[in-house]
N, C-alpha and C positions, 0 to 999 in steps of 0.2 A: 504494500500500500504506500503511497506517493506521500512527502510531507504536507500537501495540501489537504489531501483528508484525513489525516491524522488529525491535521487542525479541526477541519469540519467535523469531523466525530466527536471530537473534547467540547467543541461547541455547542453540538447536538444534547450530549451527555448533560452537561451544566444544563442546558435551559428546562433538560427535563426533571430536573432536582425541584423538589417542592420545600416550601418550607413549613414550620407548624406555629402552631398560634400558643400563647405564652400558656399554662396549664394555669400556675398560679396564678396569675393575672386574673383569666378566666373564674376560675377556682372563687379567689375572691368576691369578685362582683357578684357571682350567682351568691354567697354567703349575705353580702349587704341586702341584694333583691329580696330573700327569700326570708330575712328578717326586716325585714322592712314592710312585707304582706303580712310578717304574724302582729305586726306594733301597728301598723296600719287598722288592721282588724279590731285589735283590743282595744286603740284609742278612740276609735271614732262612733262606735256603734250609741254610745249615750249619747253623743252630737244628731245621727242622724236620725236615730229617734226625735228627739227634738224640735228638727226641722221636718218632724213627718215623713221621711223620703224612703224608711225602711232602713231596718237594721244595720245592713250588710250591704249601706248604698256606697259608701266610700271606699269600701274594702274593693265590691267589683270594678268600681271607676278604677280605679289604682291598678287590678290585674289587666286590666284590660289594656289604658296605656302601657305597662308595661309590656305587654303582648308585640303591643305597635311599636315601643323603642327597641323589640329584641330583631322585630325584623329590620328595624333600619339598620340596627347595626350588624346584623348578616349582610343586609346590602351592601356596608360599607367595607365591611372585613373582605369581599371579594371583589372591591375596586381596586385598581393597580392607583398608587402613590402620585405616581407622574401625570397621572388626570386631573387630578385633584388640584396636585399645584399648577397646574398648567391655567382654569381659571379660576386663579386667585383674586383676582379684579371683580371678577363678578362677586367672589364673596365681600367685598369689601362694598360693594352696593347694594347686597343684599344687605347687610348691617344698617346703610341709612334707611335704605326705602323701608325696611319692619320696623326702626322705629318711627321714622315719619308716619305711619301707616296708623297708630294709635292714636293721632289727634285727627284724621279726618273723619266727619260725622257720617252715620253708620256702617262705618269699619270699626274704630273703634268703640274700647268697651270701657265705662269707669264704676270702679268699685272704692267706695270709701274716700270719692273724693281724688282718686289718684286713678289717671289716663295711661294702663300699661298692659293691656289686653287689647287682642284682635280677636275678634266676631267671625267666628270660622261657622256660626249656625248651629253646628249640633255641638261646640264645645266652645271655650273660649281659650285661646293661646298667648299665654307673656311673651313679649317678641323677645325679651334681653335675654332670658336661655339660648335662644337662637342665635341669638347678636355673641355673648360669649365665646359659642367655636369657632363661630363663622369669624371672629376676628382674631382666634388663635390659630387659624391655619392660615389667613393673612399675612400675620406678624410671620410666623415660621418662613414663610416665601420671603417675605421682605429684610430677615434678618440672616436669611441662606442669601440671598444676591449682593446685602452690601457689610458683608461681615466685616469684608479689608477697614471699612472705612466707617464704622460706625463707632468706632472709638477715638476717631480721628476729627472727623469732621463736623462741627456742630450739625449744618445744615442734614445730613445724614440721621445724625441721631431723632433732630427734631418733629421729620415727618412722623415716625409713628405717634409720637407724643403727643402733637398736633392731631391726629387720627383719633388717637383715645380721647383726649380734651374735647372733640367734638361730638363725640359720641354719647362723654359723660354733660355736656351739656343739654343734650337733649334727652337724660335722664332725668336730670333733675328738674328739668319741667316738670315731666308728667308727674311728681317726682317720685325717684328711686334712688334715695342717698346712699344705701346698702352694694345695690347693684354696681352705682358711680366709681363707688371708692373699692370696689374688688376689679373693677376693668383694669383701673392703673393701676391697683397692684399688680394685675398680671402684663400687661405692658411694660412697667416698671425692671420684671424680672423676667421678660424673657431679652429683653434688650438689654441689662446685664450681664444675663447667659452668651447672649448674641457678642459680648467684647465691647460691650459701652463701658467708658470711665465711670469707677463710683465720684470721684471727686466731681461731673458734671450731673450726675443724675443727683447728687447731694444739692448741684446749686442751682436746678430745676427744683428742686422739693419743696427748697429752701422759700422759693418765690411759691410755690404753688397751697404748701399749706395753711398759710394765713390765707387764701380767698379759698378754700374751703371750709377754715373753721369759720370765717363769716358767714358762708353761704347753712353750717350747720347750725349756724346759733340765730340767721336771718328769721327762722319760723318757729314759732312757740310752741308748736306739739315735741317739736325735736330737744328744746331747750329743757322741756317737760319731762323726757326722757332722761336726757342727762341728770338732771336732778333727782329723779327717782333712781334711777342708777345707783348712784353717788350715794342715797338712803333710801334706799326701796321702804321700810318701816317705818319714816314718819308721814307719807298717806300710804297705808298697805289697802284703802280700798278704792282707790283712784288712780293717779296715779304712776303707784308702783305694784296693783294690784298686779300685774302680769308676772314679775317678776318674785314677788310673796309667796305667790302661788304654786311656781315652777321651785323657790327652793324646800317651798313645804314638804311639793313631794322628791326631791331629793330626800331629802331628810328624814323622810318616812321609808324608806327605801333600806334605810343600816348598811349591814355586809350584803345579806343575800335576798332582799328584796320582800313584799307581800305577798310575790307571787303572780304568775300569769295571768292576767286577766285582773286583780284584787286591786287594782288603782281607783283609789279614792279620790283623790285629784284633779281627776279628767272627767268627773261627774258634774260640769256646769262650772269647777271651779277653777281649772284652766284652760286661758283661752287659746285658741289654735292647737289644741291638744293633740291633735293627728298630722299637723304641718310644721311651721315654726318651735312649737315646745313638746315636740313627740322624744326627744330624749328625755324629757324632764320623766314623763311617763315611765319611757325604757327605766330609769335608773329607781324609779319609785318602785317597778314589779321585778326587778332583775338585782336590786342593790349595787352596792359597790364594786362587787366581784363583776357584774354584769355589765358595768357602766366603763370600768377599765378594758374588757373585754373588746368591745364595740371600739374604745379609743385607739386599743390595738389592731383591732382590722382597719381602722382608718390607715394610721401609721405604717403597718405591712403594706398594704396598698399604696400609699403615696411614693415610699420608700423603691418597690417594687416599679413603680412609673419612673422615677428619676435612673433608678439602673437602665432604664431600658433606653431612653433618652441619654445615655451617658456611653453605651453601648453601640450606639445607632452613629454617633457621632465620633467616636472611636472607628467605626470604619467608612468614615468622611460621607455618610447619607447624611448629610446635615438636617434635610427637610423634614423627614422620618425623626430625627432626634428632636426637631423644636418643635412639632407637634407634638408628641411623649412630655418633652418637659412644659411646656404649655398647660395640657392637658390635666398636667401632675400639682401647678402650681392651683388650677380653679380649682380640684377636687378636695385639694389639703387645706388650702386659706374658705373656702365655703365653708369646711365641715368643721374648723377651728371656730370660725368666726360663731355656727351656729350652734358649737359646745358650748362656745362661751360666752352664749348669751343665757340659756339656759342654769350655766353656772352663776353667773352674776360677774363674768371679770370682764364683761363689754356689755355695751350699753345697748339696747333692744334693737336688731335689726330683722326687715321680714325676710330671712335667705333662708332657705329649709336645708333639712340635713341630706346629701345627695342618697338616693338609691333609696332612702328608709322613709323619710314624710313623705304624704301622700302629694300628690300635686301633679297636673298630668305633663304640662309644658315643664317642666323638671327634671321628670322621669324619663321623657321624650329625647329629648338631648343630651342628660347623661349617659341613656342608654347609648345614644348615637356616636358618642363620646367615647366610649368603651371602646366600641366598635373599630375604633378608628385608631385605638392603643392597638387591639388585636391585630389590625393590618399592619401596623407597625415593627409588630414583635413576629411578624409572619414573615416577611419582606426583610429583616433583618437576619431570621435563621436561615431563609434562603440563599441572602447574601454570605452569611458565615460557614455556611454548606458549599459551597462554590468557592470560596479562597482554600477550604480546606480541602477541597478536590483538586486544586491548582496545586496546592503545594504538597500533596501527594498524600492527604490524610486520610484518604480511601484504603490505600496500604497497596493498592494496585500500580506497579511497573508504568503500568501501558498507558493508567492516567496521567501522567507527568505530560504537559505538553511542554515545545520546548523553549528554552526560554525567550527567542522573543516571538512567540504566539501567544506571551500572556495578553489579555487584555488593561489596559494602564486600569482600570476603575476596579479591577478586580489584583492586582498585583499585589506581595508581599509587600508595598509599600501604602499602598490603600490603606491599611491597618492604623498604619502609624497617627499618631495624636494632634490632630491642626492645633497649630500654634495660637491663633487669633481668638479661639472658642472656648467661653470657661468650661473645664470639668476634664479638660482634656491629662492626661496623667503626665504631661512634661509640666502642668502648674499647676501647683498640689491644694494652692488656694488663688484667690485674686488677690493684686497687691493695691494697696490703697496709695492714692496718689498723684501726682502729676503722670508719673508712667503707668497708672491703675491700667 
């Protein structure tokens, strides 16, 4: 056989390498979903009684989307990478036009005074779930094309910044101060990741958090909060009643809890019992042991995301890597933030716990979310299946092609750790500073 098809065989061989989808990973999420239908169940049925709608009305809403986010995220987990980012533009206008979409009259929907729902008919949809990935697969494109230069050049760093700043401006219209302030978080830190100086993201901060603690103290329900925060106990039936509430039933909770289903609590006396304060719940009928538990699959799961992301980008798929870490930073700073409002160590936001409150535009997207880790961690094995086929870890003679029939993207040197991107193992940390 000629060295031309030798080539073309080794070629062959490779593309027909499949790769697999992360177990754990996997593993996890179904563990969050499937507790998240038992708390879902427990917490809501006094609620839906209540509201007349049947016992077990929030529990099937809940399986149901769920049902729908599992197949998005099948959809997604069999999309090749390179489509995706390919229109990334479009997702970047899908972000303005869904939230533009909640202030034109009947499209959108307002509840409580706040314009953050679209009127899909048979359900109602929060566009800023949507707006979330759709602008973490964004940034991941935008910060794989100007990596050289985004720790260089103001003007570089600035667009996404400028991207998030307007995004979160038209959050806090309708307003969504919760949502606002978790976008730049994550903008913040994938443009970090991406090789932007701490020392200019310090003197972006520097200018930006004084005009959102105005903008937080501009409106007095929000001011209201802070202060009940700050002593939920001197009004515990106004309000800091939410917050009184949520630590009761911690605290009736001990080590090992009342008991599945034995929450007292969620009987009228906390509010959003099955979405915003469904941990207070978990930790009331599960206790301590239970409530640690859950903080732990959070943590495995995040942790588990940042490897993969860390991994992705170790063998220079950059795009693959900042979507992972993306990904990694909503799931961890959402599920903190909405620990720790239920603990009392931040101050009341409506963001629900991922996978476990019920909420269907929630569920919808972080299933879709998942999804889109799993392609991730598919398209990575596949890639580490094929450099180890190149470099002969099949154990087969015949595989070895020769050496210049590697492919450059697949090479022994593809491996090696980009200089420019944090996490990479030639920089064991980022350095703060003028050279950050």
């Amino acid at each position: 056989m000629s060295r031309i098809d030798d080539r073309a065989g080794q070629a062959t061989k490779l593309e027909q390498l499949d790769g697999r989808y992360d177990p754990v990973l996997l593993g996890l999420a179904l563990l969050m979903a499937g507790f998240g239908v038992v708390m879902v169940g427990s917490s809501s049925i006094a609620i839906a009684e209540g509201l007349d709608v049947g016992p077990f009305h929030f529990l099937v809403r809940h399986v149901v989307f769920l049902v729908l986010g599992g197949a998005l995220a099948f959809a997604l987990m069999r999309t090749e990478l390179k489509l995706i980012e390919r229109y990334n533009h479009l997702l970047l206008l899908g972000c303005i036009v869904l939230l533009g979409l909640v202030f034109m009259p009947g499209i959108g929907h307002t509840v409580n005074g706040a314009q953050r729902w679209i009127n899909l008919g048979v359900s109602k949809f929060q566009a800023v779930e949507a707006v979330k990935l759709l602008l973490i697969v964004w940034l991941a494109s935008y910060v794989v094309r100007y990596r050289d230069d985004i720790g260089e050049k103001w003007s570089t760093l600035l667009k996404p910044l400028g991207v998030a700043g307007f995004l979160v401006l038209l959050l806090l219209v309708q307003p969504d101060f919760g949502s606002a302030a978790l976008i730049l978080a994550i903008t913040g830190g994938m443009v970090w990741l991406g090789g932007a100086r701490i020392a200019h993201l310090a003197a972006i901060g520097a200018l930006a958090l004084p005009v959102l603690a105005l903008v937080a103290v501009a409106a007095p329900y929000r001011v209201a909060r802070l202060k009940s925060f700050l002593d939920p106990w001197q009004d515990p039936f106004n309000d800091g009643f939410q917050l009184t509430q949520a630590l009761i039933a911690i605290g009736r909770g001990e080590w090992f809890g009342v008991g599945l289903g034995g929450s007292v609590q969620k009987l009228f006396y906390l509010p959003e019992a099955h979405t915003d304060f469904i941990f207070s719940v978990s930790a009331e009928e599960l206790g301590f042991a239970g409530s640690v538990a859950i903080i732990g699959v959070f943590a495995l799961f995040s942790w588990r995301t940042f490897r993969l992301g860390l991994r992705a980008v170790e063998m220079r798929r950059y795009f693959a890597g900042f979507c992972a870490f993306g990904v990694g930073l909503w799931i961890s700073l959402q599920s903190f933030v909405s620990i720790g409002v239920n603990l009392g160590l931040l101050p009341t936001k409506g963001l629900t716990l991922p996978l476990i409150s019920s909420g269907g535009s929630s569920v919808l997207v972080t299933c879709t979310a998942i999804g889109l880790l799993l392609r991730v961690s598919y398209e990575l094995d596949r890639a580490e299946r094929q450099v180890a086929r190149l470099r002969g870890g099949s154990g087969h003679a015949e595989d070895e092609p020769a050496p210049d029939a590697r492919p450059a993207a697949q090479s022994p040197a593809a491996v090696a750790p980009p200089a420019g991107v944090r996490g990479g193992r030639g920089r064991i940390e980022p350095k703060i500073g003028a050279v950050a």
